[in-house]
N, C-alpha and C positions, 0 to 999 in steps of 0.2 A: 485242235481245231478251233474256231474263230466261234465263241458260242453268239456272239456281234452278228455274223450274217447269218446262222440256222435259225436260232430263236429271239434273236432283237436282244439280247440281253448280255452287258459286261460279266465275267467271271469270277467269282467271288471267292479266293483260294480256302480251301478245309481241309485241316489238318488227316484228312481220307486221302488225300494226294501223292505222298510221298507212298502210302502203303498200297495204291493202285498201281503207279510205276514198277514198284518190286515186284510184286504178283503179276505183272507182265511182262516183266523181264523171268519170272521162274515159270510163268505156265505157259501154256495153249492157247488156253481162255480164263476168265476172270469173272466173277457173278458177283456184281453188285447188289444189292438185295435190303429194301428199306421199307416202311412204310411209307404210301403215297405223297409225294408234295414234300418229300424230306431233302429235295435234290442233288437224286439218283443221275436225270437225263442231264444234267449239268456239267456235274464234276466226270461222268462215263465219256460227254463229247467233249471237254474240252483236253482230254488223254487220247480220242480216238485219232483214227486217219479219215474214215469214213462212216456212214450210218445208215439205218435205217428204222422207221418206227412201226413195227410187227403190227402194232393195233388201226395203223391207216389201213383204208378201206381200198386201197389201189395194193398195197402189198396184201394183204389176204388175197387178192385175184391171184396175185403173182403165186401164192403158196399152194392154191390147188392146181395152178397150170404147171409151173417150174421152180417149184422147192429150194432147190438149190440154189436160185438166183439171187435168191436173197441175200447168202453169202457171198457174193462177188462185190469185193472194194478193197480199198486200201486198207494194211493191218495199221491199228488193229482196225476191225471191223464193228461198233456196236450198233446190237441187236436188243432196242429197247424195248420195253414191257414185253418179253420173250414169252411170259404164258400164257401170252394170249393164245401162243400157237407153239403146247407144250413138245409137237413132233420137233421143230427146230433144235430141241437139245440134243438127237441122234445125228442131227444132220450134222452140226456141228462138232459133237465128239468125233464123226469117221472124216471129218476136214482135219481135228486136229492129229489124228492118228497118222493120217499120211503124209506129215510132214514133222523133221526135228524142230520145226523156226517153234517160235517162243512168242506172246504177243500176239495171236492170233483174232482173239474175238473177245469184245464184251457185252457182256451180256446183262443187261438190269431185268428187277424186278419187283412189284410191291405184294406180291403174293405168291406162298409155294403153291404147284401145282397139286390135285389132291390124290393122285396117280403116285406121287412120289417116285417120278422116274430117277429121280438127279442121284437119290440115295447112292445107288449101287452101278449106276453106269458113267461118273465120274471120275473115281479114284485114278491120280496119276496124271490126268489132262487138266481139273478145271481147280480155282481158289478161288473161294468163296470169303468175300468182303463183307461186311454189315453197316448200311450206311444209314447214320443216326440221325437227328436234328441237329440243326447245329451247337454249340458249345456258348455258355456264355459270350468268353474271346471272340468267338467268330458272328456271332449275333450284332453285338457291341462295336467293334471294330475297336476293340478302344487299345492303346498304346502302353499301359499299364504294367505297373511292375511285373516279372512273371516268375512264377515259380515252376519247375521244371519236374515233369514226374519222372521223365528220362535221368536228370541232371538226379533228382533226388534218390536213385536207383545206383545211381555213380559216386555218393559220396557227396558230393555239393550239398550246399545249404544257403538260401537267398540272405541279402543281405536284406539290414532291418529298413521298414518303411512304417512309421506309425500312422501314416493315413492314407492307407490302403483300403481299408474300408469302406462300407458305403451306409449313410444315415438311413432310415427304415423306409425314408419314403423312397427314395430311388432302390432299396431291394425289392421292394414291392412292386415297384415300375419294373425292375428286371425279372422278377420270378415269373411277371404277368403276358414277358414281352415274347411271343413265341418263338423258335427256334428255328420253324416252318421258313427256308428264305421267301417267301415272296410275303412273309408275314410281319418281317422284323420291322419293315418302316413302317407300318401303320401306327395308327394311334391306340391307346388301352381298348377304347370303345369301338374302334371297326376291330381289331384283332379277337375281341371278343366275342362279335357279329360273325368273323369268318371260323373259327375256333367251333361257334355253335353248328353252323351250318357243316363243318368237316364230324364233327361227331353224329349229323345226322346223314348224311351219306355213307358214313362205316352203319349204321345201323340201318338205315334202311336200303342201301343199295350194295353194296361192297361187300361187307358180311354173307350176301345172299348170291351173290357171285360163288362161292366156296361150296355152298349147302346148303340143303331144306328147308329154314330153318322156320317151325312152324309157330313161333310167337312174333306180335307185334314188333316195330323198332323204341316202343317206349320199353319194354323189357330189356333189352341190348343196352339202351339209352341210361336205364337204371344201374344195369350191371355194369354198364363204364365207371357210372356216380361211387359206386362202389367201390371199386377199384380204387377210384381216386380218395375218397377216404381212408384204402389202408394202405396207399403205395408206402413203400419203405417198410413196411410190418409184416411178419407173417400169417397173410391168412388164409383163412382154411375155405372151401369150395363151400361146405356149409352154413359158413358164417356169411357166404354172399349170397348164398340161396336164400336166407333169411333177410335180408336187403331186397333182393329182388321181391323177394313173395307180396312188399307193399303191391305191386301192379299186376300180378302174375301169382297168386295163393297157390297154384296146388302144383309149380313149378318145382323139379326134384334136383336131386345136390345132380345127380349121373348127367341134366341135361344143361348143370351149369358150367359142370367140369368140360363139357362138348365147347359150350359157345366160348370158353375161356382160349382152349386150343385154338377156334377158330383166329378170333383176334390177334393169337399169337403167330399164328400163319399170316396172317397181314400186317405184322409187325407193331401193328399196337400196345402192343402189352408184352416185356420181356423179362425172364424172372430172373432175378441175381442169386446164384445157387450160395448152397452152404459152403463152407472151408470147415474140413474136418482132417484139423493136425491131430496127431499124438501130446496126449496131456497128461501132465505130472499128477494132478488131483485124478479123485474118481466120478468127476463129473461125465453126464451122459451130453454129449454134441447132440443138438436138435438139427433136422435134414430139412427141415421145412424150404422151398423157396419166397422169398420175397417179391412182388408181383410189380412192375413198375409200369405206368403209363408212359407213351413212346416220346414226349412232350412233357413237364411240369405245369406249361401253362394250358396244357390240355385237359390237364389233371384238377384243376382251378374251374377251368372255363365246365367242365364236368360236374363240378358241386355249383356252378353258380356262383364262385368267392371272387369279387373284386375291390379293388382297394379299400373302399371301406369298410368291409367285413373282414379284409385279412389285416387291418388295423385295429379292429376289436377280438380278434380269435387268432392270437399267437401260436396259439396251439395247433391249430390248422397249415396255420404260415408254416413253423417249423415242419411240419412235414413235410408239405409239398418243397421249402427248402431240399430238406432231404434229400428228396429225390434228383431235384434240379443236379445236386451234388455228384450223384450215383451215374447219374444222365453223363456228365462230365468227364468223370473217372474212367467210364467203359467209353467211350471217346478217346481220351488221350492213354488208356493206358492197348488199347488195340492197336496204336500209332508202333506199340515196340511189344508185342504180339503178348500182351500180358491179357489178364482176366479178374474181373472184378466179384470176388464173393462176399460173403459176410460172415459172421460168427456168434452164435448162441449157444448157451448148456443149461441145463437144467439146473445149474445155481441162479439163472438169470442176468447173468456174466455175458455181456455183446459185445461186439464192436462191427459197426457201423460197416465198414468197405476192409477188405481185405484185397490188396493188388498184389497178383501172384504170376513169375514167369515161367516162362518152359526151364530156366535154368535152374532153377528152385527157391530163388529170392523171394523174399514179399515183403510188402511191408504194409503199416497198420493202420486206418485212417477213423478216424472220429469226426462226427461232423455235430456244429451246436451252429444254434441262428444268430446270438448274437456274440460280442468279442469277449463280454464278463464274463463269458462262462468257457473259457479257454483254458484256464487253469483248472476246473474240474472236467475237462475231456482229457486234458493230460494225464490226468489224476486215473482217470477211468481206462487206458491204454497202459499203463503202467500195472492196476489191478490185473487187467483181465491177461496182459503178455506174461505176470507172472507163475501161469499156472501154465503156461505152455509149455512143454516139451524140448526147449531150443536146442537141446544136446543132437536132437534129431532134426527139427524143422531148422535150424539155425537160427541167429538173433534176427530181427527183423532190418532190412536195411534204411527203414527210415520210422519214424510215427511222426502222423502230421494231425492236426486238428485243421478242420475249414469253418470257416466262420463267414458269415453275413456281413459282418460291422465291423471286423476286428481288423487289426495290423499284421503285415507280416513283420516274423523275427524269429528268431531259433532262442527256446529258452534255455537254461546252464544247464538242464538234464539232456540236451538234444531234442527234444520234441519240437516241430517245425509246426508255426502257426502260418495258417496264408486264408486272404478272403479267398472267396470263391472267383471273383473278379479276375485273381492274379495266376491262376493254374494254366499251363501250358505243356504242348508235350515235352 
């Protein structure tokens, strides 16, 4: 559909595209499902035939008079911000029951309903998508060499670019520059103006959509800050209750662990579970997840860091780096239906992203901020594959380090360096 005459606006393709086509060619219906303003109503109409937006105040009449009506259009059919009006998912399961066609309906949304109907009365009809911010590439627009996680999963290895890279001031223009599309062309200073204003509507309007929730939004507001201080790290419910208690003393781990869930029901906050292969050593696999902000530069915009504090606090950069990274990987490796974990033991032995498929490949990624230290993230992919199991997991089919500033090129052991810049599916 022509997203030019629904909502005024050209179509900006993301790599979510080719994996929405599939899933409407296998199912019935299709559930988009993102955090607000990551867009969902974009890339859902410009795949649809027809639409409708569940939250207009003309279709709500429609839905207590004639329910059904709503589903009348051309396939597929999308049915945007569906929870606003959570009956819609029965209506549309017994639409796609009664028929073989394929393609039938889709459906967005930036928040599960808290009923959790979908659990158990989908299986079979509906697939379920997760549409992220967008990807550096897709941010950027930029033409840039690319390195393939697909291609790197098949054997391929990019050929060498030594300036591929990007000098610190434009990583920091990029880590800064949000994913959010209606976000990407502003400038540092309105993106950061609209960045603060979206954190304060999760916290004080959106959050409370969901639940009760009987603390202030500077509490929620804190536990974002939080958040974004440990993305990429494992931490513990306790250790944010302790962050929070600055605004909020006598707040407890049980009602931090609630408000965490929430956010993660609004997609704000998504954790990158463990990878726990069989290992040759007798190290113990930690289960922890890793907690990520839905955005990097939200994660920023969250502590307050802009360019000239993430110019004196590398340390900070690298993290939020990090994630930027992590953001990416679960991006393009869901393009070829993989999964992005990580890996820790109690020798203190990590690595960074683990990209795993249904067919049982994976392989190992290390991420450092800047290009110098490429040779010790090889260094470190090598230590820690050592101790793995490969007789059972198999070798890994690729190790790649990302870097910030560095060049791509495959070094003589096989380890694939690429900036971040250059990853694609």
């Amino acid at each position: 559909m022509d997203t030019v005459k629904v909502l005024g606006q050209a179509y900006r393709p993301r790599v979510i595209d080719a994996a929405l086509l599939r899933a409407l060619d296998a199912a019935g219906a299709v559930v988009v499902e993102g955090a607000r303003a990551s867009g969902k109503t974009m890339t859902a109409l410009h795949a649809a035939g027809s639409y409708t937006f569940v939250d207009d105040a003309d279709v709500q009449r429609a839905l207590e008079i004639a329910p059904r009506s709503v589903l009348a259009g051309d396939a597929p059919r999308l049915l945007d911000e569906w929870q606003v009006a959570p009956e819609l998912w029965n209506l549309v399961r017994r639409a796609v029951d009664a028929t073989a066609e394929t393609g039938r309906f889709i459906l967005t949304g930036s928040a599960l309903p808290a009923d959790d109907i979908t659990r158990h009365t989908g299986a079979g009809r509906f697939i379920r998508l997760r549409q992220r911010t967008m990807t550096w590439r897709e941010k950027l627009g930029t033409a840039a060499p690319r390195v393939s996680i697909a291609g790197l999963f098949d054997g391929e290895r990019p050929a060498t670019n030594m300036k591929a890279g990007l000098d610190l001031d434009e990583l920091i223009e990029n880590v800064l520059r949000p994913g959010f599309p209606a976000m990407t062309a502003l400038g540092i200073e309105q993106s950061a103006d609209r960045l603060r204003a979206y954190i304060d509507e999760v916290a004080g309007t959106d959050i409370r959509r969901l639940a009760d929730v009987r603390h202030e939004p500077d509490v929620i507001k804190q536990l974002l800050a939080g958040l974004a201080r440990s993305v990429a790290s494992e931490v513990t419910h306790r250790t944010l209750a302790a962050d929070v208690r600055v605004v909020a003393p006598a707040i407890n781990v049980e009602t931090i662990s609630g408000y965490v869930r929430l956010l993660q029901r609004l997609f704000i906050v998504e954790p990158q579970l463990p990878w726990t292969p069989k290992l040759r050593s007798r190290a113990r696999l930690r289960t922890s997840p890793k907690l990520h902000l839905v955005d990097a530069s939200l994660a920023a915009a969250a502590l307050g860091a802009g360019p000239k504090r993430l110019h004196r606090d590398l340390k900070t950069l690298g993290v939020i780096f990090e994630s930027a990274v992590i953001h990416d990987l679960m991006v393009l490796a869901s393009s070829i239906d993989g999964e992005v974990r990580h890996y820790r033991d109690s020798n203190g032995k990590e690595i960074d992203a683990i990209i795993t498929l249904r067919d049982g490949r994976w392989g190992a990624v290390e991420v450092k901020l800047a290009g110098a230290q490429m040779r010790a993230g090889a260094e470190s992919l090598h230590n820690v594959i050592d101790q793995i199991d490969t007789d059972t997991m198999g070798e890994p089919a690729f190790r790649l380090v990302v870097t910030g500033t560095g060049p791509i090129l495959t070094a003589d052991d096989g380890t694939v360096i690429s900036s971040l810049s250059a990853l694609a599916p």
